[in-house]
mmCIF file of the N, C-alpha and C atoms, coordinates in Angstrom:
data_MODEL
# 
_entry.id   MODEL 
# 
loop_
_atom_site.group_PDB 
_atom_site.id 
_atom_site.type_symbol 
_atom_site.label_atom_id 
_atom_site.label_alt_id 
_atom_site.label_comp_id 
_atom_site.label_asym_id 
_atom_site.label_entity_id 
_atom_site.label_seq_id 
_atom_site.pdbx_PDB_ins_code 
_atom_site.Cartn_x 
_atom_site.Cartn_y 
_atom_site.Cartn_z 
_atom_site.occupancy 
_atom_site.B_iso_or_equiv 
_atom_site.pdbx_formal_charge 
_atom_site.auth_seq_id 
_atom_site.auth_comp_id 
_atom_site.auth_asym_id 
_atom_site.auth_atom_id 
_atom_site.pdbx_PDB_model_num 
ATOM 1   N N  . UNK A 1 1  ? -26.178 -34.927 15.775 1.00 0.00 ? 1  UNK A N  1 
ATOM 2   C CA . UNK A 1 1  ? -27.288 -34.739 16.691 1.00 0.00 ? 1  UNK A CA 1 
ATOM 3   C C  . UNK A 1 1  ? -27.322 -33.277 17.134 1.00 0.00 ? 1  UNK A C  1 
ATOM 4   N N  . UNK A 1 2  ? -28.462 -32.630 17.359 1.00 0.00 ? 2  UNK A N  1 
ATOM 5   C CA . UNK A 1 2  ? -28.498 -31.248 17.435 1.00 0.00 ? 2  UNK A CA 1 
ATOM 6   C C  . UNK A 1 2  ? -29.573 -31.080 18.547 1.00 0.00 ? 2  UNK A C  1 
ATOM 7   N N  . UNK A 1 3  ? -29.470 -30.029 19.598 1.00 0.00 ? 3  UNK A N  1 
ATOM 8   C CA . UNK A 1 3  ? -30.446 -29.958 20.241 1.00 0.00 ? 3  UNK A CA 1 
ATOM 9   C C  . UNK A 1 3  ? -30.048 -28.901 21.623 1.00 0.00 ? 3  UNK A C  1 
ATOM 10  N N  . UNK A 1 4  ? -30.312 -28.418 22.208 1.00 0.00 ? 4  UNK A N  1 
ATOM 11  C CA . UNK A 1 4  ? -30.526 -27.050 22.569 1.00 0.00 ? 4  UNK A CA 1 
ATOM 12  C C  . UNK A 1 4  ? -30.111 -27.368 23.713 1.00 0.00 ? 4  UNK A C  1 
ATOM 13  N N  . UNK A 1 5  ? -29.470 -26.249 24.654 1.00 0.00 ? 5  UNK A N  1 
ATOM 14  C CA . UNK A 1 5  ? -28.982 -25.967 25.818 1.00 0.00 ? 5  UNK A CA 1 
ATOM 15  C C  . UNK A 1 5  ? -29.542 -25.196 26.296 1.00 0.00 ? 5  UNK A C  1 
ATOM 16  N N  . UNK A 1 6  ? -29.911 -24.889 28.079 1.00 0.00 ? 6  UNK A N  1 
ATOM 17  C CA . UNK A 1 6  ? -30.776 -23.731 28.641 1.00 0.00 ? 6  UNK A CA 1 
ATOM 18  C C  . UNK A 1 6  ? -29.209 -23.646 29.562 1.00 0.00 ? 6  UNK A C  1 
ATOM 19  N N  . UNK A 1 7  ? -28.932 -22.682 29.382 1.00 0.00 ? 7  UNK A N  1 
ATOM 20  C CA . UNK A 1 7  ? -27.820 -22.132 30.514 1.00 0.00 ? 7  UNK A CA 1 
ATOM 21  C C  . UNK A 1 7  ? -27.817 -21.923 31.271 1.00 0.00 ? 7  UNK A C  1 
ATOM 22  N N  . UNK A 1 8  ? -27.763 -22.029 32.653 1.00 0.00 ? 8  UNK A N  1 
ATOM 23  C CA . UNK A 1 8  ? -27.959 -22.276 34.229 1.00 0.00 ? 8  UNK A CA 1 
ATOM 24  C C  . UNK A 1 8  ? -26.819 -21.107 34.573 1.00 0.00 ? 8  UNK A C  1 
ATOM 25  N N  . UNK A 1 9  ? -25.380 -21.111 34.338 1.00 0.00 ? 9  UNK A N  1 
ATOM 26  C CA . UNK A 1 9  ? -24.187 -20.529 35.129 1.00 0.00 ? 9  UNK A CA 1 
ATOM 27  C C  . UNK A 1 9  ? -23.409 -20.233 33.861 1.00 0.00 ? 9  UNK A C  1 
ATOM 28  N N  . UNK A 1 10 ? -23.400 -18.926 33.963 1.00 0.00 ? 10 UNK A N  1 
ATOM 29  C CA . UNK A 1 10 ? -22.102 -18.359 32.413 1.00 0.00 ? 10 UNK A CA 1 
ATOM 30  C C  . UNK A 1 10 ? -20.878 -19.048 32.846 1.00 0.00 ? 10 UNK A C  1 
ATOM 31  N N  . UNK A 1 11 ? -19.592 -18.663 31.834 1.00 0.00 ? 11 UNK A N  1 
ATOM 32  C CA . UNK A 1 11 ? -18.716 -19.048 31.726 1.00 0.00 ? 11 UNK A CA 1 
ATOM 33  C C  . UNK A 1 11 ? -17.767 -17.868 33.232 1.00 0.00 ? 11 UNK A C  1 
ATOM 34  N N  . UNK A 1 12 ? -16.950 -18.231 33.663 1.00 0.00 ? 12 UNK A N  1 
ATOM 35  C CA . UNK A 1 12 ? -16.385 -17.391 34.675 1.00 0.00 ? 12 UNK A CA 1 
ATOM 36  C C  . UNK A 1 12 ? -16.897 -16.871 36.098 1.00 0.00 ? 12 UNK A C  1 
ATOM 37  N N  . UNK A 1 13 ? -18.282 -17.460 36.402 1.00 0.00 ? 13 UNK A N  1 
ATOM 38  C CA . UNK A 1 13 ? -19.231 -16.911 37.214 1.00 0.00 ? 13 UNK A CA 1 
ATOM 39  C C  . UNK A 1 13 ? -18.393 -18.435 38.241 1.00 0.00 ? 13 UNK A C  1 
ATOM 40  N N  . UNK A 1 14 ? -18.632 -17.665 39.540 1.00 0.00 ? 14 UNK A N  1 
ATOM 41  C CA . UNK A 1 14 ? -18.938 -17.960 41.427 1.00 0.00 ? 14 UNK A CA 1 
ATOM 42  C C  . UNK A 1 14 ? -20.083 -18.535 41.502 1.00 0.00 ? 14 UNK A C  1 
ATOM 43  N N  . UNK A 1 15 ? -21.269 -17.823 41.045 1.00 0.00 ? 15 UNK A N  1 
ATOM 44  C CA . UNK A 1 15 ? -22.515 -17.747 41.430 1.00 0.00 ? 15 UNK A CA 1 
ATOM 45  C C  . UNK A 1 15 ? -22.736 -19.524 41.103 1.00 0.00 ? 15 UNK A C  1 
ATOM 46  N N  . UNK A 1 16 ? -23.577 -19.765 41.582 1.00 0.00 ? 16 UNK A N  1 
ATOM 47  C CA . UNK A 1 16 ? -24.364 -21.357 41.295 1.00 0.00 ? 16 UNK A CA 1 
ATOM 48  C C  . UNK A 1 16 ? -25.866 -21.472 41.229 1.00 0.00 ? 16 UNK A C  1 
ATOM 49  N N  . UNK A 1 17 ? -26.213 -21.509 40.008 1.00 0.00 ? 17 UNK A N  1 
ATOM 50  C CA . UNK A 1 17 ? -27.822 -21.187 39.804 1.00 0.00 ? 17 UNK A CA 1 
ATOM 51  C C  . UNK A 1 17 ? -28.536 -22.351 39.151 1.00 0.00 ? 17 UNK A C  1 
ATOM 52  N N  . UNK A 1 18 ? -29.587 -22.286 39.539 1.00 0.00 ? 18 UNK A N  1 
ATOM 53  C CA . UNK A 1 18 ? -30.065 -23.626 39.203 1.00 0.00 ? 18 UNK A CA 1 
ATOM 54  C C  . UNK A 1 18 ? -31.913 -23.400 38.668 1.00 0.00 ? 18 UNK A C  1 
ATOM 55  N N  . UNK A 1 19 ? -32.076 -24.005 37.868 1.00 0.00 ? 19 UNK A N  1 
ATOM 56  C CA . UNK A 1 19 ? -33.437 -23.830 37.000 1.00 0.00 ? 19 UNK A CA 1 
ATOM 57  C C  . UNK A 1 19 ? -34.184 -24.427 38.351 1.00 0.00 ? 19 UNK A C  1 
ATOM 58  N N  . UNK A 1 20 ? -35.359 -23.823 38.244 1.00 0.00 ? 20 UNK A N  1 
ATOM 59  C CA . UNK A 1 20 ? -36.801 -24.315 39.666 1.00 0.00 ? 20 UNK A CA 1 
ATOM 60  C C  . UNK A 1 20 ? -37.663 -24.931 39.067 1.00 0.00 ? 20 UNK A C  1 
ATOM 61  N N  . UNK A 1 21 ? -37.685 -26.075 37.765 1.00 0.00 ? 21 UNK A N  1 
ATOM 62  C CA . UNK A 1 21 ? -38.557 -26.604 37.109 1.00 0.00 ? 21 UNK A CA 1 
ATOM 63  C C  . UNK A 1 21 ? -40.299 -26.608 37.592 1.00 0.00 ? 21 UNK A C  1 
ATOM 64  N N  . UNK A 1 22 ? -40.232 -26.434 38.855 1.00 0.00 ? 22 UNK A N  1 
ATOM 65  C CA . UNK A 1 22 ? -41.782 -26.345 39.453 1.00 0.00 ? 22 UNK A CA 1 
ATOM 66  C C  . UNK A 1 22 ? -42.397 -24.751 39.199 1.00 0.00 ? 22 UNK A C  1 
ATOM 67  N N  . UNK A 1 23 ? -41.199 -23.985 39.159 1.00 0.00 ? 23 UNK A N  1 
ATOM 68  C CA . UNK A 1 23 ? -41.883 -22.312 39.004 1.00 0.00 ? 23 UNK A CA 1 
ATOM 69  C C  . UNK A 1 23 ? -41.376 -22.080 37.566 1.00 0.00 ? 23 UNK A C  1 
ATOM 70  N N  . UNK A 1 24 ? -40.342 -22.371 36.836 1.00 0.00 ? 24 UNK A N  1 
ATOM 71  C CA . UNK A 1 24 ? -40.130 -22.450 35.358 1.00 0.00 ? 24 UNK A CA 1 
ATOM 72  C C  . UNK A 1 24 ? -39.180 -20.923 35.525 1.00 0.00 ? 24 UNK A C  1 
ATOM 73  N N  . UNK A 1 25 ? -38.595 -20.811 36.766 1.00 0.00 ? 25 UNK A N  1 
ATOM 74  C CA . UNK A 1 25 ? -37.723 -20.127 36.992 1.00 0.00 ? 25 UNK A CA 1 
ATOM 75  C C  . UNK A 1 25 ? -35.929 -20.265 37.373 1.00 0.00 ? 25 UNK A C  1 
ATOM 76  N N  . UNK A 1 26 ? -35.016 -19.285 37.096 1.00 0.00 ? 26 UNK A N  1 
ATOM 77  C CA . UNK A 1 26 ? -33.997 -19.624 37.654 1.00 0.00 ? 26 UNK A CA 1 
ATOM 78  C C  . UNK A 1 26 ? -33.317 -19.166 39.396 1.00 0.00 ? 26 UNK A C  1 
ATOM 79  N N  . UNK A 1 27 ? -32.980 -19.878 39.923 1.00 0.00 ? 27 UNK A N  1 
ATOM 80  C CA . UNK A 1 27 ? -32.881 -19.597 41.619 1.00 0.00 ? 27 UNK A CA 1 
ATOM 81  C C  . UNK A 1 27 ? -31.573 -19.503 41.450 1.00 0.00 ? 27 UNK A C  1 
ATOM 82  N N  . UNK A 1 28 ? -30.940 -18.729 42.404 1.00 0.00 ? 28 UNK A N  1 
ATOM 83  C CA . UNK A 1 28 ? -29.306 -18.620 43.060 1.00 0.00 ? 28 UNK A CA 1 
ATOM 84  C C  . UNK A 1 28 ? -29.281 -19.579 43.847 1.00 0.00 ? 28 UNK A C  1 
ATOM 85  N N  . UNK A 1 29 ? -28.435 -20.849 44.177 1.00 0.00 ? 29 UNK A N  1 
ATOM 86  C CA . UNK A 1 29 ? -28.317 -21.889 44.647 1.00 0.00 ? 29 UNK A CA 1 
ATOM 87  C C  . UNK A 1 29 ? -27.297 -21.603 46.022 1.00 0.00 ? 29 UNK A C  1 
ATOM 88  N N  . UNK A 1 30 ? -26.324 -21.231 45.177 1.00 0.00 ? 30 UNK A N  1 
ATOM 89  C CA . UNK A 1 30 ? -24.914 -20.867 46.468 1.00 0.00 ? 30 UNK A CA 1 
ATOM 90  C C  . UNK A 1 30 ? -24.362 -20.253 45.411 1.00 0.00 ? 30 UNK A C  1 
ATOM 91  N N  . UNK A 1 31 ? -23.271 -19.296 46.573 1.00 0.00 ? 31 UNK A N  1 
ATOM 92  C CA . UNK A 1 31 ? -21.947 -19.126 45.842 1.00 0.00 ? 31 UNK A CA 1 
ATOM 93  C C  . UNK A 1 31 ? -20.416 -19.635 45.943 1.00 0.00 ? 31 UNK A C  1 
ATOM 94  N N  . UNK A 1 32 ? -19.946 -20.010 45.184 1.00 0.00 ? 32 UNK A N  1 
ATOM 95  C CA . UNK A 1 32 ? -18.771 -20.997 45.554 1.00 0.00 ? 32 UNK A CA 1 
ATOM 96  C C  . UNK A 1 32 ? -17.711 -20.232 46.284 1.00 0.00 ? 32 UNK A C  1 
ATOM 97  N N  . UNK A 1 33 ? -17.447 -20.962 47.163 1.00 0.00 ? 33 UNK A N  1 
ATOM 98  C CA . UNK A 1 33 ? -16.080 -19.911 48.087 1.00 0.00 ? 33 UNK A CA 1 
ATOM 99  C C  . UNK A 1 33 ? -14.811 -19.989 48.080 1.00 0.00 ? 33 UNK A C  1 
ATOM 100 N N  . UNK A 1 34 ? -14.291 -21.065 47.143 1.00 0.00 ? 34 UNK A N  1 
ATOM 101 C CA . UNK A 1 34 ? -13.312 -21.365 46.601 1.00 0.00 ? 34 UNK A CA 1 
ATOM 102 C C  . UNK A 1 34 ? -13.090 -20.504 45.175 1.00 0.00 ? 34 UNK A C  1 
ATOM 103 N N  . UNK A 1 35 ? -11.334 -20.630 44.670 1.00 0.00 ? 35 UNK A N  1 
ATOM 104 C CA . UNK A 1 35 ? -11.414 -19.946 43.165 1.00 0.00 ? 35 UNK A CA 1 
ATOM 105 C C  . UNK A 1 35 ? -11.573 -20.378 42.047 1.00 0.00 ? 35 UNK A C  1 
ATOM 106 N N  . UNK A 1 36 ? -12.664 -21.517 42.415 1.00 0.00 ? 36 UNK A N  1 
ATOM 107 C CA . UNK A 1 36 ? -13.078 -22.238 41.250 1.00 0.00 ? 36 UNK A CA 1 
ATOM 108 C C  . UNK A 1 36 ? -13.858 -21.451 40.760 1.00 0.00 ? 36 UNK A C  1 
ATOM 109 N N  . UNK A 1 37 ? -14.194 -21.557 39.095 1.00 0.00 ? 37 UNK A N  1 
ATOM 110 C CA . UNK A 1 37 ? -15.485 -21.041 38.086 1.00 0.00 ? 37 UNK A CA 1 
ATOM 111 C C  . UNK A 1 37 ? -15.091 -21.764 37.567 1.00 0.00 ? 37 UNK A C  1 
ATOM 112 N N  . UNK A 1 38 ? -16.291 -21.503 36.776 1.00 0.00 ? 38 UNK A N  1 
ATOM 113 C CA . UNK A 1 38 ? -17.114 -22.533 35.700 1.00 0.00 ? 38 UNK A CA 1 
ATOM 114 C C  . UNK A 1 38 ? -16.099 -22.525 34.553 1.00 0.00 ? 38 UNK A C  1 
ATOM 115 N N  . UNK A 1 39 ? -15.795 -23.037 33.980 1.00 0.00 ? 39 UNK A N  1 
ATOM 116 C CA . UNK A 1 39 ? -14.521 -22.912 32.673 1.00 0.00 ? 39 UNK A CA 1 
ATOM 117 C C  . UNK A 1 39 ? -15.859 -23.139 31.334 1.00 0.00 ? 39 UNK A C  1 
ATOM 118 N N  . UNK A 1 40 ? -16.778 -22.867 31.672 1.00 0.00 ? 40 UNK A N  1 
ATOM 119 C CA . UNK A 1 40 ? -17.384 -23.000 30.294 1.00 0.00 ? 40 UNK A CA 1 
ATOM 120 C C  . UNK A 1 40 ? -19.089 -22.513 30.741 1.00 0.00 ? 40 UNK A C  1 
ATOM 121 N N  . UNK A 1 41 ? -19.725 -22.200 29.230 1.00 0.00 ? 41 UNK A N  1 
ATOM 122 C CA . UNK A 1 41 ? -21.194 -22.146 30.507 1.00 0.00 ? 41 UNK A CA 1 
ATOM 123 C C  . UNK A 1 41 ? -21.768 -23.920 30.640 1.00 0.00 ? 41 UNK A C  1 
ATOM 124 N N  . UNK A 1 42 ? -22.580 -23.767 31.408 1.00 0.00 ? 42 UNK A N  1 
ATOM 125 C CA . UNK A 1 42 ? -22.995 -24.934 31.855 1.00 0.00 ? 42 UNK A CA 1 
ATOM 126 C C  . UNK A 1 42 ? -24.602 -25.090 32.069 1.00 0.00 ? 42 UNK A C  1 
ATOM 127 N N  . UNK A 1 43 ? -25.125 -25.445 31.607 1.00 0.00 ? 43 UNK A N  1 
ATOM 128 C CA . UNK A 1 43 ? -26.429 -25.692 31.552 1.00 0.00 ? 43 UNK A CA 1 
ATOM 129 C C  . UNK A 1 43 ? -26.782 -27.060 31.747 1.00 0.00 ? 43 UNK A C  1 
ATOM 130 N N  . UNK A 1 44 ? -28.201 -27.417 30.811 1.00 0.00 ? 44 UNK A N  1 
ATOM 131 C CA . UNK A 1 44 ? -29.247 -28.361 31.125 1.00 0.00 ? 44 UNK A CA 1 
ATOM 132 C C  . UNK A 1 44 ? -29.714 -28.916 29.563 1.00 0.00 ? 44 UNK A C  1 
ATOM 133 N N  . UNK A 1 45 ? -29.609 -30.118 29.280 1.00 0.00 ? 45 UNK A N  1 
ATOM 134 C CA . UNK A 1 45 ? -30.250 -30.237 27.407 1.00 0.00 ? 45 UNK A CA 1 
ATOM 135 C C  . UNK A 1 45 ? -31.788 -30.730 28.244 1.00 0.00 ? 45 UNK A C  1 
ATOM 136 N N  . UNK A 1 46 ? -32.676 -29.417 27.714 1.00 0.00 ? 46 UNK A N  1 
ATOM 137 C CA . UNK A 1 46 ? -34.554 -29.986 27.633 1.00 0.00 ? 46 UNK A CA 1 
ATOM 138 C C  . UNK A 1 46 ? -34.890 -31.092 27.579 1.00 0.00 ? 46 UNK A C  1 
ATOM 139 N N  . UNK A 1 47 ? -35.749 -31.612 28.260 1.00 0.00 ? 47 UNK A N  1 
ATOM 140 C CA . UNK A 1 47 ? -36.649 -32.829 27.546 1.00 0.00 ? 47 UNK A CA 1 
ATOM 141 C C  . UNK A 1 47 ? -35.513 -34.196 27.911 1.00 0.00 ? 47 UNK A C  1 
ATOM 142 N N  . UNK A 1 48 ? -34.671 -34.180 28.502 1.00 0.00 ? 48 UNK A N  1 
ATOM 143 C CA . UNK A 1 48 ? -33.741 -35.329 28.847 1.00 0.00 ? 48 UNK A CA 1 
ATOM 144 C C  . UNK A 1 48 ? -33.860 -35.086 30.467 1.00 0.00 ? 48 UNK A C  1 
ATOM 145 N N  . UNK A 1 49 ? -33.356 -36.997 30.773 1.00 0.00 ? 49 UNK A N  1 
ATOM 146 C CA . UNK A 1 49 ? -33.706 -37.339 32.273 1.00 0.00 ? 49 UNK A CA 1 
ATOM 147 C C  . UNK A 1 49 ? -32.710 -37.970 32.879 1.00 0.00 ? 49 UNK A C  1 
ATOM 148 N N  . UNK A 1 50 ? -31.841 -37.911 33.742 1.00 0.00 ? 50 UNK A N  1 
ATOM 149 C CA . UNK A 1 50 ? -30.301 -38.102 34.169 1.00 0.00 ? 50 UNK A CA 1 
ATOM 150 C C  . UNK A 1 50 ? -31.223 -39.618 35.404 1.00 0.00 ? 50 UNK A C  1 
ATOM 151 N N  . UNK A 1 51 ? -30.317 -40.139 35.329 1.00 0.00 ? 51 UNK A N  1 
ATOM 152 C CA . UNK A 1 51 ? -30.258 -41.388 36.722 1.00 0.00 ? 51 UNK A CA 1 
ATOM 153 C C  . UNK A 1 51 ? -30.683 -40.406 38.138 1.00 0.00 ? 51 UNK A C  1 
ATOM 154 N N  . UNK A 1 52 ? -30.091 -39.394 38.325 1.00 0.00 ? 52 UNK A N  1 
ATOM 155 C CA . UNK A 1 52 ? -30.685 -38.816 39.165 1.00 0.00 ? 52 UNK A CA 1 
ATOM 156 C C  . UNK A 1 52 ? -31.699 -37.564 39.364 1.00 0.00 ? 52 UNK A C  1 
ATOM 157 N N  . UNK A 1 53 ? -32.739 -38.084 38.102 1.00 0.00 ? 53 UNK A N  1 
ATOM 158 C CA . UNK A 1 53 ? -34.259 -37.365 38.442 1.00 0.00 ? 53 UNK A CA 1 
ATOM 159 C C  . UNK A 1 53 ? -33.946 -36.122 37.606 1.00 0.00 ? 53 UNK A C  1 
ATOM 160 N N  . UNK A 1 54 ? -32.617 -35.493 37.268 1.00 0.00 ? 54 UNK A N  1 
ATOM 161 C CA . UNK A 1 54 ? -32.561 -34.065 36.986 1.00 0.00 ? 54 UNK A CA 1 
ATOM 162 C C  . UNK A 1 54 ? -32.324 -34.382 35.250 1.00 0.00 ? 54 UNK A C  1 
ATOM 163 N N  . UNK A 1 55 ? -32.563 -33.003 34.290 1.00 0.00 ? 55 UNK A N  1 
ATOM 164 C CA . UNK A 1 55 ? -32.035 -33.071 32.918 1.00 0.00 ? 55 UNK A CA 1 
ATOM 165 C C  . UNK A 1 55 ? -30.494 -33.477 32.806 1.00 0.00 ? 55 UNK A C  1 
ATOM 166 N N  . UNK A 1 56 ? -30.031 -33.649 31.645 1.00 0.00 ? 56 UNK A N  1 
ATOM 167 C CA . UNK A 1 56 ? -28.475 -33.758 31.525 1.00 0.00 ? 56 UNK A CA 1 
ATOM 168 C C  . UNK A 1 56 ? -27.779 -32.679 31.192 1.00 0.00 ? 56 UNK A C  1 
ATOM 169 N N  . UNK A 1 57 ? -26.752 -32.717 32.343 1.00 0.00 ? 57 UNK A N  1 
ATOM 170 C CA . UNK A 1 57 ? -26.049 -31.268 32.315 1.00 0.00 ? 57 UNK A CA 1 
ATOM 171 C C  . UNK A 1 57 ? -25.055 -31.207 31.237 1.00 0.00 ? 57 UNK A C  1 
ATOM 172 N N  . UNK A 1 58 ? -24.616 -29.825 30.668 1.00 0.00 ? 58 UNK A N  1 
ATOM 173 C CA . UNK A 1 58 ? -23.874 -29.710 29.688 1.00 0.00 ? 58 UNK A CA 1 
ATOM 174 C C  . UNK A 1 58 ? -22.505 -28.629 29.865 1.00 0.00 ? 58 UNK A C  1 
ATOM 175 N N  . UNK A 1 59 ? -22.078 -29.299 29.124 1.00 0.00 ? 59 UNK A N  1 
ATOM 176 C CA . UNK A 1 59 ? -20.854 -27.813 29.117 1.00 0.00 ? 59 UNK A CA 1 
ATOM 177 C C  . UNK A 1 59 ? -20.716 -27.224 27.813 1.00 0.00 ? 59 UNK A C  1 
ATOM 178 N N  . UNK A 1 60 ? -20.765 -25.834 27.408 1.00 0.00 ? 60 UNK A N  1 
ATOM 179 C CA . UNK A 1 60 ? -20.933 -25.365 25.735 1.00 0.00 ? 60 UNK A CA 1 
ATOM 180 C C  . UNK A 1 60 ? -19.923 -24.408 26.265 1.00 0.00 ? 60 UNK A C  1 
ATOM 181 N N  . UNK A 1 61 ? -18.835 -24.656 25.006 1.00 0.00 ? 61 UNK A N  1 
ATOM 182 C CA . UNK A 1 61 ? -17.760 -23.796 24.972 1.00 0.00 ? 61 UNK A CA 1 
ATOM 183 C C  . UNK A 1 61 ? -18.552 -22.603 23.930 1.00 0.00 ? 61 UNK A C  1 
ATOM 184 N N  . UNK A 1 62 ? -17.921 -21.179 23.923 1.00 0.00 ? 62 UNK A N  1 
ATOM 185 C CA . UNK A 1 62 ? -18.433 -20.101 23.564 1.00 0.00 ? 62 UNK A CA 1 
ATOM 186 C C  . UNK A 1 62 ? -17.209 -19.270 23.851 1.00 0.00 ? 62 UNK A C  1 
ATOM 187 N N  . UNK A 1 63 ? -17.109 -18.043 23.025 1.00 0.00 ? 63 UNK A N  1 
ATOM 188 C CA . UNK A 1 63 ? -16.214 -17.046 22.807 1.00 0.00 ? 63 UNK A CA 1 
ATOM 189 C C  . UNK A 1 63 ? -16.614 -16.242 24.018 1.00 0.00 ? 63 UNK A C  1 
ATOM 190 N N  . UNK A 1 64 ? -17.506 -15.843 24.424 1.00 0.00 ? 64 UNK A N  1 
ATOM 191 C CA . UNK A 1 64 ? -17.973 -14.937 25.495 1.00 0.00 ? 64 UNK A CA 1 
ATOM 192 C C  . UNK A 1 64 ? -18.702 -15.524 26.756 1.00 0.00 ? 64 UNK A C  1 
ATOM 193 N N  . UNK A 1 65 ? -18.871 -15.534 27.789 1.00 0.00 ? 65 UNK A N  1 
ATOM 194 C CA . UNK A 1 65 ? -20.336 -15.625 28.310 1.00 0.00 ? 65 UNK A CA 1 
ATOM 195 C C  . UNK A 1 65 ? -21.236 -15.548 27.956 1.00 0.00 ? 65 UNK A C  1 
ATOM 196 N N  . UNK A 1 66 ? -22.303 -16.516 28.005 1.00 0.00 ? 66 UNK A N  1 
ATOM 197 C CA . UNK A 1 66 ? -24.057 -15.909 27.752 1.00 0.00 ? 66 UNK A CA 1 
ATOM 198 C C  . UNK A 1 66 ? -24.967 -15.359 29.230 1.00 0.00 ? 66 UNK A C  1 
ATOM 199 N N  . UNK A 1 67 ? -25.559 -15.740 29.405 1.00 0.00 ? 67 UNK A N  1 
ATOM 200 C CA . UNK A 1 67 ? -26.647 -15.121 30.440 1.00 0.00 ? 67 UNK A CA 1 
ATOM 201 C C  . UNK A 1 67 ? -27.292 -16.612 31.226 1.00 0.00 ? 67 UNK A C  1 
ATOM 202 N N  . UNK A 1 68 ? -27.695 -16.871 32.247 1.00 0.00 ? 68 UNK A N  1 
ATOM 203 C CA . UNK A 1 68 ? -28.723 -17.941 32.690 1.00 0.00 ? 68 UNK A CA 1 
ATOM 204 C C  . UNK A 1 68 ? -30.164 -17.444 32.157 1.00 0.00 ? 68 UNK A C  1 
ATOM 205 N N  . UNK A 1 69 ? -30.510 -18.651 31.413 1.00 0.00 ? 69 UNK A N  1 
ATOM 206 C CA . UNK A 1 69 ? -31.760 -18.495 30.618 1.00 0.00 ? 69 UNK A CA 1 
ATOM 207 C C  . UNK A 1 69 ? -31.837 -18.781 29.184 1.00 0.00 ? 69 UNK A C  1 
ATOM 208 N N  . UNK A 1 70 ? -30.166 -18.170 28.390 1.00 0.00 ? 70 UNK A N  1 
ATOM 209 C CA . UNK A 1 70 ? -29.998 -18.308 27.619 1.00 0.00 ? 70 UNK A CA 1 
ATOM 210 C C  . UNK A 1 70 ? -30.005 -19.400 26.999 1.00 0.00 ? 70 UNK A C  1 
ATOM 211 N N  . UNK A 1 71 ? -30.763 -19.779 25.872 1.00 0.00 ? 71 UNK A N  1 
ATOM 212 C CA . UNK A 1 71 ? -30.949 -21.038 24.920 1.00 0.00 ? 71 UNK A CA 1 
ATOM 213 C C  . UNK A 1 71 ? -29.924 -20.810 23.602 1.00 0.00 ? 71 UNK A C  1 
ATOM 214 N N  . UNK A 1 72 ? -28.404 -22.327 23.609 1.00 0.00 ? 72 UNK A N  1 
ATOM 215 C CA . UNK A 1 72 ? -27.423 -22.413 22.611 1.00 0.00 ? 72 UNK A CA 1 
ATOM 216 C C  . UNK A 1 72 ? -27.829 -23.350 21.943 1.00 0.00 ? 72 UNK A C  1 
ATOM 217 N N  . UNK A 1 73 ? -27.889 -23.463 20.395 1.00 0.00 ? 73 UNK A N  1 
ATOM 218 C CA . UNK A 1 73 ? -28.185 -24.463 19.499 1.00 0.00 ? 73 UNK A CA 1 
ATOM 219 C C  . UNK A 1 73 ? -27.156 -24.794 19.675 1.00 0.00 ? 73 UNK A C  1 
ATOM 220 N N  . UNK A 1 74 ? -26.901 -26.733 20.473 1.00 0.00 ? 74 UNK A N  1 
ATOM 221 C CA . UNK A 1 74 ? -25.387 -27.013 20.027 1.00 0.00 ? 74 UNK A CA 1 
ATOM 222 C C  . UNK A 1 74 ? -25.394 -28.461 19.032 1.00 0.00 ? 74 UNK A C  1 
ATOM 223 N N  . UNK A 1 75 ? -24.690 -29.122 18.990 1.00 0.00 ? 75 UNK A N  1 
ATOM 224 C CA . UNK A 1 75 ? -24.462 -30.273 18.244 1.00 0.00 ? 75 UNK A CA 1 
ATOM 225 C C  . UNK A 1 75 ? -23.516 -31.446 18.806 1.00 0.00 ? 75 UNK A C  1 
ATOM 226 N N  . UNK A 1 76 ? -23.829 -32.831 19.202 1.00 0.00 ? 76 UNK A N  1 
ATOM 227 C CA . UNK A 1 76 ? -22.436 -33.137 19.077 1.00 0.00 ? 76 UNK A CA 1 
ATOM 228 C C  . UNK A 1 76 ? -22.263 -34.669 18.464 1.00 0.00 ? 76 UNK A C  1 
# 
């Protein structure tokens, strides 16, 4: 199965960002104040609908960080 990731929060990032599906933009949500990060980037798979109203979130392992916005062809 193959199908695309929109990346919300790189890999190593504080920051907590979240897609604004009504403006088709990405917003800064919070920043975490603990020394937690993200161990992977973390996004959203398109066109899918979670029990609670939102897309289904993902985790895509990657050699580097990408960017929020960034679209990963993944597979699983």
């Amino acid at each position: 199965m193959d199908f695309d990731v929109i990346v919300e929060i790189p890999q190593g990032s504080r920051n907590k960002y979240e897609m604004d599906h009504a403006i088709g933009r990405i917003r800064l949500d919070r920043m975490l104040f603990t020394s937690t990060r993200y161990p992977a980037d973390y996004g959203y798979i398109d066109g899918t609908l979670g029990r609670d109203g939102d897309p289904l979130d993902a985790l895509v392992t990657v050699g580097e960080p990408t960017f929020p916005g960034c679209v990963i062809a993944c597979r699983a």
